[in-house]
Each structure stands twice: as C-alpha cells, then as structure tokens.
C-alpha positions as CSV (number, residue, x, y, z in Angstrom):
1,X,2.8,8.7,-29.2
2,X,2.8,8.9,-25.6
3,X,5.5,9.7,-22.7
4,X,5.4,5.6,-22.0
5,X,6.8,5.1,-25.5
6,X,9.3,7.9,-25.5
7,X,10.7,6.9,-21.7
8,X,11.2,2.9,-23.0
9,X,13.5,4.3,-26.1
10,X,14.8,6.2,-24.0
11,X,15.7,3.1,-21.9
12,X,17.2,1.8,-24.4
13,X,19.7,4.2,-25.5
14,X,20.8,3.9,-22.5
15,X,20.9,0.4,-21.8
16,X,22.3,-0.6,-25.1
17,X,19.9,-3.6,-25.1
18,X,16.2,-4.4,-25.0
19,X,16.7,-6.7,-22.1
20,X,18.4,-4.2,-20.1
21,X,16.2,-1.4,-20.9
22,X,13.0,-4.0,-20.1
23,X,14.5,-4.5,-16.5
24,X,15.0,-0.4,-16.3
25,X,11.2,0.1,-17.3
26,X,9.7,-3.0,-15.2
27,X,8.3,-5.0,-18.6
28,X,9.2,-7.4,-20.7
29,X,11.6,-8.1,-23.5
30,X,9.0,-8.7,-25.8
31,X,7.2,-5.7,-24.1
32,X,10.0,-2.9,-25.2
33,X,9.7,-4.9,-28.8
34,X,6.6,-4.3,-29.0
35,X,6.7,-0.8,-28.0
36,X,9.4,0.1,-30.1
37,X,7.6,-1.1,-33.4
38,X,4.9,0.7,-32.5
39,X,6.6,3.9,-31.9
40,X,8.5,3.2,-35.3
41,X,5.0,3.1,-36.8
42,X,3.7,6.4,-35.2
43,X,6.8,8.0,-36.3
44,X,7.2,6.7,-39.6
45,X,10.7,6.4,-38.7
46,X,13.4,3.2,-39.0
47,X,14.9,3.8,-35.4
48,X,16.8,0.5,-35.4
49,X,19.0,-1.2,-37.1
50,X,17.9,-4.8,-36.9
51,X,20.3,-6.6,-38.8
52,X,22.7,-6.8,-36.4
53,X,22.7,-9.0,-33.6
54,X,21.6,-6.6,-31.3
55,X,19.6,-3.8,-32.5
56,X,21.1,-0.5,-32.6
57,X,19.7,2.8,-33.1
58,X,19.9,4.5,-36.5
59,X,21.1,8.0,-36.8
60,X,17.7,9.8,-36.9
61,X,16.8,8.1,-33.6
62,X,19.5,9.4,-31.9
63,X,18.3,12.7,-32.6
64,X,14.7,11.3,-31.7
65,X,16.4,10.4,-28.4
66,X,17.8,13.8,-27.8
67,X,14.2,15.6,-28.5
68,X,12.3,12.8,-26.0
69,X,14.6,13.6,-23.4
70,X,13.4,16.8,-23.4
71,X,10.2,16.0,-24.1
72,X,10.5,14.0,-20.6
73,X,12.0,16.3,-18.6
74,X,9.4,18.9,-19.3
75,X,6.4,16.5,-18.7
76,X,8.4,15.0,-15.3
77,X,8.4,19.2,-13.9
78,X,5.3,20.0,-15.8
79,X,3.1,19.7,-12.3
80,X,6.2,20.3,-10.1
81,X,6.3,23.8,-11.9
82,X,2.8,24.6,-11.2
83,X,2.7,22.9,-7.5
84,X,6.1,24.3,-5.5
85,X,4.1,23.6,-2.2
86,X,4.2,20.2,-2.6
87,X,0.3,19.4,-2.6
88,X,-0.1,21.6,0.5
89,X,-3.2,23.1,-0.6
90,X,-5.7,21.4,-3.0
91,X,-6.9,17.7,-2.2
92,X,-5.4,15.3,-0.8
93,X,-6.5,11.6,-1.7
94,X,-5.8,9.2,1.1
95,X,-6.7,5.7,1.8
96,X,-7.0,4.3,4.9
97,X,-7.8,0.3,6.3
98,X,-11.0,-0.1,8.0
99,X,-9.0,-0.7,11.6
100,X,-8.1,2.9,11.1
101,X,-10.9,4.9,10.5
102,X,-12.2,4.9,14.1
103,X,-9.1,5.7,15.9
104,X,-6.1,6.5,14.2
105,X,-6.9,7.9,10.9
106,X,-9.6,10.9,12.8
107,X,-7.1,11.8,14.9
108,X,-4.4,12.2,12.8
109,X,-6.1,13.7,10.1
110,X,-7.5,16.2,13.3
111,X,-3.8,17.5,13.4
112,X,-3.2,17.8,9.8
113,X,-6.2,19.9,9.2
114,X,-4.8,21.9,12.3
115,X,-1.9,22.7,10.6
116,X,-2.9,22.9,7.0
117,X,-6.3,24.1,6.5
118,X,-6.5,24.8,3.1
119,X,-5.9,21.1,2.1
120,X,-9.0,19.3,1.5
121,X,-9.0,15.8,2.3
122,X,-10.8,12.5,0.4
123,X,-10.9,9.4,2.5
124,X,-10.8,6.4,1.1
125,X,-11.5,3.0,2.9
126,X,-10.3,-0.5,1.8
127,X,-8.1,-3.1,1.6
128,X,-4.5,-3.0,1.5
129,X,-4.8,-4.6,-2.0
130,X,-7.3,-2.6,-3.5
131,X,-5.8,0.6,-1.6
132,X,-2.1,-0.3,-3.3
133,X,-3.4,-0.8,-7.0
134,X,-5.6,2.3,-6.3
135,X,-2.1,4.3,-5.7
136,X,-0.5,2.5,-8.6
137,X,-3.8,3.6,-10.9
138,X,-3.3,7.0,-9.8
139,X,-6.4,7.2,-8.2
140,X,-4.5,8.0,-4.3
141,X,-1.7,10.0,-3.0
142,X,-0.8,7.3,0.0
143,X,-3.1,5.1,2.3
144,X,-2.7,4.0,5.1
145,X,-1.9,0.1,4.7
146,X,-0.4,-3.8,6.3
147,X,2.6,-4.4,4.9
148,X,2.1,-6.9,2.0
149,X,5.0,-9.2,1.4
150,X,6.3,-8.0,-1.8
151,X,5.5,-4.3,-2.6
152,X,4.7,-3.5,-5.9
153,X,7.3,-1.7,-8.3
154,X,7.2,2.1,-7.9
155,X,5.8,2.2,-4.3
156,X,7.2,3.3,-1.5
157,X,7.0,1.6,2.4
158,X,7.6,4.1,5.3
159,X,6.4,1.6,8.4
160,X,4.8,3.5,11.3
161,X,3.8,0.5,13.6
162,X,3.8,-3.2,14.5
163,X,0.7,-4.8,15.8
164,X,0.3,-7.8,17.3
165,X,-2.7,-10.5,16.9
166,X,-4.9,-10.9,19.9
167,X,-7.8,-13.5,19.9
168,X,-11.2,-12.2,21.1
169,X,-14.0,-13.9,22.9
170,X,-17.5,-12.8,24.3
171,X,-17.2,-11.4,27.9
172,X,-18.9,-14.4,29.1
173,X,-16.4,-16.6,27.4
174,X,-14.9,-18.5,31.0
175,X,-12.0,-20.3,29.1
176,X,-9.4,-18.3,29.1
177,X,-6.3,-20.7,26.4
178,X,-6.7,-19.0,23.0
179,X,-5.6,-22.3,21.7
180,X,-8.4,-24.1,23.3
181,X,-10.9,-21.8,21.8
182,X,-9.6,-22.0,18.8
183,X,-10.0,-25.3,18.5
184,X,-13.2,-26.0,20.6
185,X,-15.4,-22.7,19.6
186,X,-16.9,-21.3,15.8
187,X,-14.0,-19.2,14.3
188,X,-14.6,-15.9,12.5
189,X,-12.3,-15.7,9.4
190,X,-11.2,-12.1,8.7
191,X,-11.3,-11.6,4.9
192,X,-8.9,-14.5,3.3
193,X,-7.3,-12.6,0.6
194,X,-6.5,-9.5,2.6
195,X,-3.1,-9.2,3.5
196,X,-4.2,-9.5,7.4
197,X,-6.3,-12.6,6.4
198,X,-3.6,-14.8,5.1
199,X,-1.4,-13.3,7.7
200,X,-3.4,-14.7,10.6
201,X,-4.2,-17.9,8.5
202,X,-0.7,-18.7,7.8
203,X,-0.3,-18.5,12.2
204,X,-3.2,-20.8,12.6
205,X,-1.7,-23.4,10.0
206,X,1.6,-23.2,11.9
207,X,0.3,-24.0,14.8
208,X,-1.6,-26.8,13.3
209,X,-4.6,-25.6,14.2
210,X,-7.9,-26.9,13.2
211,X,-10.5,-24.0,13.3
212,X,-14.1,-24.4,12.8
213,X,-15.6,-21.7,10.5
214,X,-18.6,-19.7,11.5
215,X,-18.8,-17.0,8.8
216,X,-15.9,-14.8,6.9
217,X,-16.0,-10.6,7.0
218,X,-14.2,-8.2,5.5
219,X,-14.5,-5.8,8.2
220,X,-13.0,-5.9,11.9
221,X,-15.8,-3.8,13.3
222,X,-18.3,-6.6,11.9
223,X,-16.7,-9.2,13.3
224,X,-16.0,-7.5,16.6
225,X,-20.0,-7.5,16.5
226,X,-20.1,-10.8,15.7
227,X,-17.9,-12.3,18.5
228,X,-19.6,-10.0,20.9
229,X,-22.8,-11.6,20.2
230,X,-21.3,-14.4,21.4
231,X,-21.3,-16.3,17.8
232,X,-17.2,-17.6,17.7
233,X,-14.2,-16.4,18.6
234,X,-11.7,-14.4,15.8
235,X,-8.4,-13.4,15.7
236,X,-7.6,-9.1,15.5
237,X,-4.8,-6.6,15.6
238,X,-4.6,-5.4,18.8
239,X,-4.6,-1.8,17.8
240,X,-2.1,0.7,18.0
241,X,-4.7,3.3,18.6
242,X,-7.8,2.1,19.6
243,X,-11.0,3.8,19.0
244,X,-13.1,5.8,20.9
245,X,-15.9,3.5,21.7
246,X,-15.7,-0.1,21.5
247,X,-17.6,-3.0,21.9
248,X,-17.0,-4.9,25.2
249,X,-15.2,-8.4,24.4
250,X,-12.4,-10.5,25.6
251,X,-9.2,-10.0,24.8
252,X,-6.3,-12.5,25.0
253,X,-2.8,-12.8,24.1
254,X,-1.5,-15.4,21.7
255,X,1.6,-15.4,23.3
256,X,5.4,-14.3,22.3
257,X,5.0,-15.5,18.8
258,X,1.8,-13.8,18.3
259,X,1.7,-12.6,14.4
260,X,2.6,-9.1,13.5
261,X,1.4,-6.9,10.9
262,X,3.4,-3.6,10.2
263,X,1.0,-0.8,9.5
264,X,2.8,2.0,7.3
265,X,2.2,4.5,4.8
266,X,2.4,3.7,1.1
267,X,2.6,6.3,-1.8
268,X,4.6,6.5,-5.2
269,X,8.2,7.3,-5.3
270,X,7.5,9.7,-7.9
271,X,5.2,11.7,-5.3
272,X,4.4,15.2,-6.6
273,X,2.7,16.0,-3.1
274,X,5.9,14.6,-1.0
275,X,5.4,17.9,1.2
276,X,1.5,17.0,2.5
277,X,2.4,13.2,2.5
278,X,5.1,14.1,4.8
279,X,3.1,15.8,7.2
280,X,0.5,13.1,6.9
281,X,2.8,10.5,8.1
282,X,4.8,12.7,10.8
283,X,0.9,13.4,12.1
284,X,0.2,9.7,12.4
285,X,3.4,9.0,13.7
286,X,2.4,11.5,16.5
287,X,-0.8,9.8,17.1
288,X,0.8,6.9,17.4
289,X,3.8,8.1,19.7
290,X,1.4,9.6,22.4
291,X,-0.4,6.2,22.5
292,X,2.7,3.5,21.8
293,X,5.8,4.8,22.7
294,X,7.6,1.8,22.2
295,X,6.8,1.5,18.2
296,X,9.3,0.7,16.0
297,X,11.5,3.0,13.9
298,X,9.9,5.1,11.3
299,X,13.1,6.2,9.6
C-alpha cells in the first residue's frame, strides 16, 4: 500500500466519481481504476460498490477513507515537523542552465552563503528539460531554468528575467545585417531540443530564414568558442548578468522582435524548503537588479 494509493481514494470520496478524482490527481480514468483494484487487493477489502452506474464506496471504505486521511496528513507534516526552518540548514539541491553558471548563479549563490552559512549547496548543471523532470523526480529543490511553454503539473514558475536573442560574429566579421549573416555565413545551432533551441529556431523559421549548418552544441560557452574562431555565426541570450571573462566576439541586435526567453526559478508547489528557495530567488533577483534594473516583475 502506499500514500499514492491512499491519496487517489481519497480523491475519490471526494469527487464522487473516478473521472473527477482522475482530473484532481493528474491521471487517467483508467489510471484511478486501476489503482483502486489494486488497493482493493492489498486490502482484501470490497471498497466499491460496482453495480451501480457509478461506483460508490461501501461502508468499510468509508471508514478506510477516514484512517487514510490521517494517514495523509501525518505523512504531508511528517518532514515539516522535523524541518520548521524551512531547509535553512542542510543541503540545498539546485540546478542551474549552463548560461548561468559563470555569472549569475556564483554570484548569487555568493550572497546566499553570506547570509546562510550553514546551508550546503549542490549545483547542478543542465537543461531546462532535464533540470524540470529532475525537480519532478525529486532529485532538486528549484533550478534555475527558460521558461518552457507548458510547465509541468505540480511545478511552480516565479520569472526573474527576460532575455533577448543577439546574433554573434567573429570580431573580424565586417558585415554588420544579422540577417545577412544568417543567411550568407555557417550557422551554429544551439541544442535543438532545449527549450532555448526551438525558441531561436522557431524565430529563424518566421523570418524565413534559410541557415546553413556548421555544427550543433549544447553549450553556449562552446559555441561562443566556436564563433570566435571565426567558424559561423550563432544566435545567444544576451545575458542578464554576464560573466566575468568572456571571449571577444560581435555582438548584434536582431532588432525589436528579437526572441525572448524568461529565465525564472522553478521548484514544486509542495516545497518543504520554501524558506531557503525564497532566499535563493530574492538573491538572484538582487543580482540581477544591480545589473538590469529594468527586468520584469518577479511578483
């Protein structure tokens, strides 16, 4: 028997049906079905009535319903109980995208440490896909991610940031049209199924551009390198916080309508550490502040 089980009867108590309790949970009809019989099975237990047209519970599992929701509360405030700082001391799993770890992530994890000593810190770089279902596995408190088009179920958004797209040439690069050099020089893909890939891809289709590719990299330092070697041109955020060193290249606007990715932090909306992800975000936020004023609302 697990919690899982317990929460989806639960559900449907509640909901009266297994449709509605399917939506409450975030599965399937044939999902709390499933569930259910196995639960019935565990417990040895009839807890519906299934001949009538919706099933209803019997009379045993509504006391069954009244023990889970204990059962539920008291695993829900079981670490709560134990952790009333809110995951200010302990460690702290964050991940962080690659643009970050040079210039925004150091320094705002500088200030956190600062202020909270005690809390160790494990840094995790990726994508935002793999960082997301790394959060949704368990395996992260927040990272530090673009804004994907449809967050998944149970994960929470706070944006910090907008950055714009800039195209970037080799210093000795005398055109200066980042449409022309799209379209005349090799093009350095960022990573196609990262959310910034298709992001930038999606601009470059728009414009009906027809891009000749060099090579495809998953990191922005790498292609940075790349383009400063003087082997194409590529398309990058124009960072909020830029690093501390960086390698000399070009840098041009794309204009107005320049794509935008939203940097934020992500984390469950069940957070157990709410406290230190709080004061992880409010010391990027700073970061960012002291660098880009202008950035849009973090409420």
């Amino acid at each position: 028997m697990t919690i899982r089980l317990l929460r989806t009867l639960v559900a449907v108590a509640d909901n009266k049906t297994f449709s509605a309790a399917a939506d409450a949970v975030h599965v399937t009809h044939a999902a709390v079905s499933q569930q259910m019989r196995a639960l019935e099975a565990e417990l040895g237990l009839a807890l519906f009535n299934r001949s009538t047209r919706t099933p209803e519970l019997t009379p045993v599992a509504h006391e069954v319903v009244a023990k889970a929701r204990k059962l539920i509360s008291d695993y829900d405030t079981l670490v709560p109980s134990v952790l009333a700082d809110g995951g200010l001391s302990g460690v702290l799993k964050l991940g962080a995208l690659g643009t970050t770890l040079t210039g925004l992530t150091p320094q705002a994890m500088a200030i956190f440490k600062g202020r909270f000593p005690r809390v160790g810190l494990h840094i995790r770089p990726g994508l935002t896909g793999t960082l997301l279902a790394d959060i949704e596995r368990g395996h992260l408190d927040a990272a530090i991610i673009t804004k994907p088009h449809l967050m998944p179920v149970g994960i929470v958004f706070r944006p910090l940031t907008e950055e714009p797209m800039q195209l970037i040439a080799a210093m000795e690069e005398r055109e200066d049209d980042p449409m022309r050099l799209l379209a005349t020089k090799p093009y350095i893909r960022f990573n196609r199924n990262a959310v910034l890939g298709v992001l930038i891809d999606n601009w470059i289709r728009s414009k009906r551009i027809r891009v000749t590719e060099a090579m495809e990299l998953d990191t922005p330092e790498a292609i940075v390198s790349m383009v400063h070697a003087n082997l194409g041109v590529s398309i990058v955020p124009d960072l909020a916080v830029k690093p501390l060193e960086t390698v000399p290249v070009k840098r041009l606007s794309l204009g107005a309508d320049a794509p935008t990715r939203v940097l934020g932090l992500a984390f469950p909306e069940d957070q157990i550490k709410m406290r230190a992800v709080d004061e992880i975000f409010d010391a990027l936020a700073g970061v960012i502040a002291a660098v880009r004023p202008q950035g849009i609302d973090t409420v």
